[in-house]
N, C-alpha and C positions, 0 to 999 in steps of 0.2 A: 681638713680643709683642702686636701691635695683633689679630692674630689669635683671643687668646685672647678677645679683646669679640668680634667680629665672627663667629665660627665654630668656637669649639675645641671643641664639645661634638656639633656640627651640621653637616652640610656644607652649603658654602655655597649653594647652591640649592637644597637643601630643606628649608634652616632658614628661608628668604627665602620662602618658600611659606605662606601663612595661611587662614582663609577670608574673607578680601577677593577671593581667587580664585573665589569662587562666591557669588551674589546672596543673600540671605534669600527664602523661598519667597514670605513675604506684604509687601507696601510697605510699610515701616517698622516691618517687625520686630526684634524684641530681640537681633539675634545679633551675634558678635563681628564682624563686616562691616562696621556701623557700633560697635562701639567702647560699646553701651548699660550702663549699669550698672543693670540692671533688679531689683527687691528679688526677683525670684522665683531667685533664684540656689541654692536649696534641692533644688531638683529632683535626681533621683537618676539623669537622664538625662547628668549628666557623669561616672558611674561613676570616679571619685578622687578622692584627700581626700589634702591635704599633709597630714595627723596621720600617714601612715605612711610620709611623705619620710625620706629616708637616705639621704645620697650613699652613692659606691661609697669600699669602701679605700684610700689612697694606699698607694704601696709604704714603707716604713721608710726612716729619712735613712742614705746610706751616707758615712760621713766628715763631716768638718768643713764648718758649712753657710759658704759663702764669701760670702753675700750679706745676710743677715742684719743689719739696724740701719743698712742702707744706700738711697739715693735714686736713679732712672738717670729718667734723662729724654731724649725721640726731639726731631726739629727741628718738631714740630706740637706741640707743647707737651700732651704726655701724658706723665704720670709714672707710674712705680712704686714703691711704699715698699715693704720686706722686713723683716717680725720673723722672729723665728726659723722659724715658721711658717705663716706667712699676709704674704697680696699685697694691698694695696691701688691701685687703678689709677684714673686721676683723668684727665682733659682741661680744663685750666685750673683745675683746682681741684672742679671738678664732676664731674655726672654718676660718680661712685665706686663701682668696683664690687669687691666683696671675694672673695676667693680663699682655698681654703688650698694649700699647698705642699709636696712634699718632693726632696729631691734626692738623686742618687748621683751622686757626682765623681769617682769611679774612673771612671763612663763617659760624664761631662758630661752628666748628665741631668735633666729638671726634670721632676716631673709636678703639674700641677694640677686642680684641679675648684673650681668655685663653692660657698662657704662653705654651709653650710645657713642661719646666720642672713640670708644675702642672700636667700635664695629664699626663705625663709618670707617675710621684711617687703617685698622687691617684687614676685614673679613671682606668689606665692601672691593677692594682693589683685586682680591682673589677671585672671587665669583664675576667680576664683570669682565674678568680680562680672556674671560670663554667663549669659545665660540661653539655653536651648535649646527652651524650650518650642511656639516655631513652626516648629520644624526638622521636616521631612519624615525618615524611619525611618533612608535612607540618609543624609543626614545628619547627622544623632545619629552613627552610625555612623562617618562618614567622619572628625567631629570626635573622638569616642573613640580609635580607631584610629590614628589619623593625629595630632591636635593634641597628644591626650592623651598615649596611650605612646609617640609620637616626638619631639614637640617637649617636653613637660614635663619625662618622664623621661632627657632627653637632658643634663637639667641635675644628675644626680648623675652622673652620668661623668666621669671622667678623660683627658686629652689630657696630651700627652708633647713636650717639645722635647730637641732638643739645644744646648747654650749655649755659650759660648766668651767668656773673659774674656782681654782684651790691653789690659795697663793702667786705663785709665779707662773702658774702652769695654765691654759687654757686650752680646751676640748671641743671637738666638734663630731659630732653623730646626725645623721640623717634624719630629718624631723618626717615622716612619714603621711601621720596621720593629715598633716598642716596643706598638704598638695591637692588639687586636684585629680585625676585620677590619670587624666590625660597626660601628666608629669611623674606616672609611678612605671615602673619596670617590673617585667616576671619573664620567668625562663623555667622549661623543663627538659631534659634530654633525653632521648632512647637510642637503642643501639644504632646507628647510624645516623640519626634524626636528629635535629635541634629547633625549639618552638619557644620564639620570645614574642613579647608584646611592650613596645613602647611609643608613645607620641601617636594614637590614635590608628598605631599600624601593628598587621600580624607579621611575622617574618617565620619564613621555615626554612631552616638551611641543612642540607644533607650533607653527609661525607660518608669514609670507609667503613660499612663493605661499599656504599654507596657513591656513584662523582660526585666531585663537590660542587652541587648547583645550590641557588638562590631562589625563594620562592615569596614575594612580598606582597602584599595589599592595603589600604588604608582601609579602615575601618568604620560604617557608618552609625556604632553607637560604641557603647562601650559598656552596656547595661539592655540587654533581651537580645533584641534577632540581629544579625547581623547577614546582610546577601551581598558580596562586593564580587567585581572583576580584578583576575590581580595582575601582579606583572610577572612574566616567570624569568628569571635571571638567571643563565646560563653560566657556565665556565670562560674564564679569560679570551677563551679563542672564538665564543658567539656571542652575538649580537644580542642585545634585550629582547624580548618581544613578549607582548600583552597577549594570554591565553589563559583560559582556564577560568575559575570560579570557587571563593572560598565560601561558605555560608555556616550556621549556625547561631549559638546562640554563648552569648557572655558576660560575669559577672564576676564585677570586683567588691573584696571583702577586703575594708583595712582594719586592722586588728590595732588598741591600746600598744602590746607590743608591735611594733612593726616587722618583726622577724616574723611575726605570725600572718602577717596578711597573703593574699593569696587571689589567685584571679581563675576561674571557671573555666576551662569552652568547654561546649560539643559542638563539633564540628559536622552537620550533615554532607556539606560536600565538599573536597575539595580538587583541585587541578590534578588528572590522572598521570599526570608525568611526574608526581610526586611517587617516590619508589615505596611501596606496601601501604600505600594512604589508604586503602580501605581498614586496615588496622587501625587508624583513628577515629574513623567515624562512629558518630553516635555512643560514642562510652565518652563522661566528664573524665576532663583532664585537668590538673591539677597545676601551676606554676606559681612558683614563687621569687620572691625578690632575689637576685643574684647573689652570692657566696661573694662574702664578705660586703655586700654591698652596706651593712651599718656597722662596719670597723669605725671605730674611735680614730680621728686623727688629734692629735696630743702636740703643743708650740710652750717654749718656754720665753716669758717676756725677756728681750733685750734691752738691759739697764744702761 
């Protein structure tokens, strides 16, 4: 369940992705980079407004809820409390982050998403208190597209486990198959090279022998051809800027096991400023769900 803090809405390297990855264009500019809470936060350059937040639907509770009115706590001292319909999750007492819930126990299923009164009262105060107004075009852009419809609205989504209750103990595994495909994550690595795919986006991140640049695009399917412009993200000291072209073609397989599932590309083109990119093109590549990403998290009830 430690999951559902750390990455149930977002996968986990792309939700760990911010723009601290890219410098503010002018010294000690106002952008989320450094963290400013500048009053010009008015500006119409972050194009969304939590007035028209709405998570997404939970499915309907199937059967009797089993967990309801009940405490489980892991050996790192995080808890969970269960009302009939909402999770509270705590690490020593702190840090509390609210959830609603519903479950189907015909097929051991739990699905949650972050409450909307949580995201109104913390996330909403963080993102508005930014100002964009020394951002370069792409920029703005890169933060819209990117921060905005993928990390924001990745916070009314629903994630799915499957649980298992044996005595005093209950369990939580990543329920795979139950997601959409746009809520599943894959990663593959090569020697310098890093290629994940989450939340309807490619990302390629280089490092050593290679600098460590950013290479990102959203994605116009996620099933045959795909032709996008991306954004090429540069190291701490440059600036974003929108260049290049990812294209090819992609297909996601979820497998009964979920450790089995897997996501396709070929990629016919992509941005030449990726280092040996012509090594990728046109051979299928292979990625799968991230290492350990369906660890068991294990809570013993609190009597």
């Amino acid at each position: 369940m430690k999951k559902i803090i750390s990455g149930i809405f977002t996968a986990t390297i792309i939700a760990a992705i911010t723009f601290t990855s890219c410098s503010s264009p002018a010294s000690g500019s106002n952008s989320p980079a450094n963290g400013s809470n500048s009053s010009n936060n008015s500006s119409n350059d972050n194009q969304f407004s939590f007035d028209n937040f709405e998570p997404a639907a939970l499915p309907q509770f199937q059967g009797e809820n089993p967990l309801a009115g009940k405490t489980y706590a892991d050996n790192y001292n995080n808890f969970i409390f269960f009302t009939n319909n909402k999770i509270t999750y705590s690490h020593n007492g702190q840090n509390t982050t609210d959830f609603d819930y519903s479950i189907d126990t015909t097929n051991s299923l739990i699905y949650v998403r972050f409450s909307k009164s949580y995201v109104l009262s913390n996330i909403k105060p963080q993102f508005e208190s930014q100002s964009l107004q020394n951002f370069t075009p792409d920029e703005k852009e890169y933060w819209n597209e990117f921060v905005i419809n993928t990390r924001i609205k990745s916070y009314s989504k629903i994630s799915c486990y499957k649980y298992t209750l044996e005595g005093n103990n209950l369990a939580f595994t990543e329920a795979y198959s139950n997601l959409p495909d746009e809520l599943k994550s894959f990663v593959t690595n090569f020697t310098g090279i890093g290629i994940y795919l989450a939340e309807n986006s490619i990302y390629i991140e280089t490092f050593a022998p290679y600098p460590n640049n950013q290479y990102w695009s959203k994605l116009s399917t996620l099933n045959g051809n795909f032709n996008n412009q991306n954004f090429f993200i540069a190291s701490q000291n440059t600036s974003t800027k929108k260049q290049g072209t990812f294209a090819g073609t992609i297909y996601i397989t979820t497998a009964q096991d979920p450790t089995q599932s897997k996501c396709t590309i070929t990629f016919t083109q992509l941005p030449s400023e990726i280092p040996d990119s012509n090594s990728l093109l046109n051979t299928p590549l292979t990625l799968t769900p991230s290492n350990g990403k369906f660890n068991t998290d294990t809570y013993t009830l609190q009597q």
